[in-house]
C-alpha positions as CSV (number, residue, x, y, z in Angstrom):
1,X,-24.8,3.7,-11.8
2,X,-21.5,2.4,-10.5
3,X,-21.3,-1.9,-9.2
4,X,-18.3,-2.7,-7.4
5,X,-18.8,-6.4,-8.0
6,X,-21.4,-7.6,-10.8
7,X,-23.5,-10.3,-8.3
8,X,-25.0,-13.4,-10.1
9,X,-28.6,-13.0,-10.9
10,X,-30.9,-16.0,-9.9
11,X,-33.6,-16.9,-12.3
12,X,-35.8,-19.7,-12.6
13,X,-36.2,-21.0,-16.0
14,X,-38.8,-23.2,-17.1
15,X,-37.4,-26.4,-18.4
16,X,-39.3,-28.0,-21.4
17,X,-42.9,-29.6,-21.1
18,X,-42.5,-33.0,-20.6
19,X,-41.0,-32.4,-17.3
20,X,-43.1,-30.3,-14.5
21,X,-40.4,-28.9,-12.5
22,X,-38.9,-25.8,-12.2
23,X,-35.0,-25.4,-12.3
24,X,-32.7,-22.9,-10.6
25,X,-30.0,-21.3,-12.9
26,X,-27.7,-18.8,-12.0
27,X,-27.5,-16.3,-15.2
28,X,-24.1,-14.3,-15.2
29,X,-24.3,-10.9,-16.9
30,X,-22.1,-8.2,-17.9
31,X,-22.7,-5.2,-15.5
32,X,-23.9,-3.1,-18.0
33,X,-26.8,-5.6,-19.1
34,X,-28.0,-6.4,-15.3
35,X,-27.5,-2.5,-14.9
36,X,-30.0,-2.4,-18.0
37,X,-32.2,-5.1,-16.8
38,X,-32.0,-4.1,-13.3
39,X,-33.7,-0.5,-14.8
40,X,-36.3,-2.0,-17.0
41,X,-37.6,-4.1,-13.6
42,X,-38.0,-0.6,-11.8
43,X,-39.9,0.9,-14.7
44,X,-42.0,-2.1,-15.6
45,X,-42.8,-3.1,-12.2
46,X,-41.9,-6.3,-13.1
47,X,-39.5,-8.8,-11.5
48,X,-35.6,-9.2,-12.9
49,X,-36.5,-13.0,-13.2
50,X,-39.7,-12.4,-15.1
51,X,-38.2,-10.3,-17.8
52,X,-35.2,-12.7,-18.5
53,X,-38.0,-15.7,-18.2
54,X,-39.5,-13.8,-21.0
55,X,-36.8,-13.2,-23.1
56,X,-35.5,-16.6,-22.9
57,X,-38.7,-17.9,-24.0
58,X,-39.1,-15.6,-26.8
59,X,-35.5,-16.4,-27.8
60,X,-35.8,-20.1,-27.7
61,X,-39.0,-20.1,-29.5
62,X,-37.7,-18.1,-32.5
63,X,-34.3,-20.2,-32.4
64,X,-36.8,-23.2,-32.9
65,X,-38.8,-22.0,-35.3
66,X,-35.6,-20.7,-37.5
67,X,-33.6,-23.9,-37.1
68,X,-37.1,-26.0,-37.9
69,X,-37.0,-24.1,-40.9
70,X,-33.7,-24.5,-42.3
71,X,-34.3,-28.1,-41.3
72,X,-37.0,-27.8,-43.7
73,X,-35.0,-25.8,-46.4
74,X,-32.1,-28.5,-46.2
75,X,-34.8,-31.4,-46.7
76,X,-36.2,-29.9,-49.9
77,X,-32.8,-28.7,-51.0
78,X,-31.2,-32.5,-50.6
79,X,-34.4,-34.2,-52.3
80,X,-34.2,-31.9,-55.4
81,X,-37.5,-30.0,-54.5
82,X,-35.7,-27.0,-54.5
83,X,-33.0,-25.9,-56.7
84,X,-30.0,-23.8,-54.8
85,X,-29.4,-20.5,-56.0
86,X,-25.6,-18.9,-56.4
87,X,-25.4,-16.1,-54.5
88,X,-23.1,-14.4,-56.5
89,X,-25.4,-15.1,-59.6
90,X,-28.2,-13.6,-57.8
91,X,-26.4,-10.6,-56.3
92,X,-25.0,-9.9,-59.9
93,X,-28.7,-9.5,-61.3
94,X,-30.1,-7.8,-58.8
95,X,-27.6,-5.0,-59.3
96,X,-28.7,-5.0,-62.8
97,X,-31.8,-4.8,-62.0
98,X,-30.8,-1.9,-60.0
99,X,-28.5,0.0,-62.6
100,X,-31.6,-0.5,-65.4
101,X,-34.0,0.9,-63.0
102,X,-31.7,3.8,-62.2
103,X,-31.2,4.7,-65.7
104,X,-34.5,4.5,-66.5
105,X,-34.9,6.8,-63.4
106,X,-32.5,9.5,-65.0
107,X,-33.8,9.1,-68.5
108,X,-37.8,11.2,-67.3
């Protein structure tokens, strides 16, 4: 499907919940992606706007959810709750691990 000119797609995207309005945004996209997004809308049924409402939401609630975490991770790393690990250490066993289990493997 060819676009001569990639128009801006107007969505409304909730803002958070302490304020009860809705905001206009204007969403720029690659023509391939609004091409894509443009097809999922006919086959869903559902509305352009809807399906990028969605996968904000979705997106910002995991990006919350992982950055709460490392939040987390950091706090019980800085108050010695939680020792770091080397990652090269780590790496280095597991491929130990590995090469014993593969030689044990070959061995039967």
């Amino acid at each position: 499907m060819a676009h001569a000119a990639a128009l801006p797609l107007e969505i409304a995207l909730t803002v958070p919940r302490s304020v009860s309005r809705l905001t206009i945004m204007v969403v720029h996209l690659k023509p391939e992606t609004e091409s894509r997004l443009q097809e999922l809308a006919a086959t869903t049924g559902r509305a352009p706007d809807e399906l990028v409402e969605d996968a904000m939401t979705g997106y910002l609630a995991e990006l919350t959810q992982v950055r709460d975490m490392l939040d987390a991770r950091y706090d019980e790393i800085k108050s010695g709750r939680v020792r770091p690990v080397d990652g090269e250490a780590f790496f280095d066993s597991l491929r130990q691990r590995e090469n014993e289990l593969l030689a044990k493997r070959n061995l039967k």
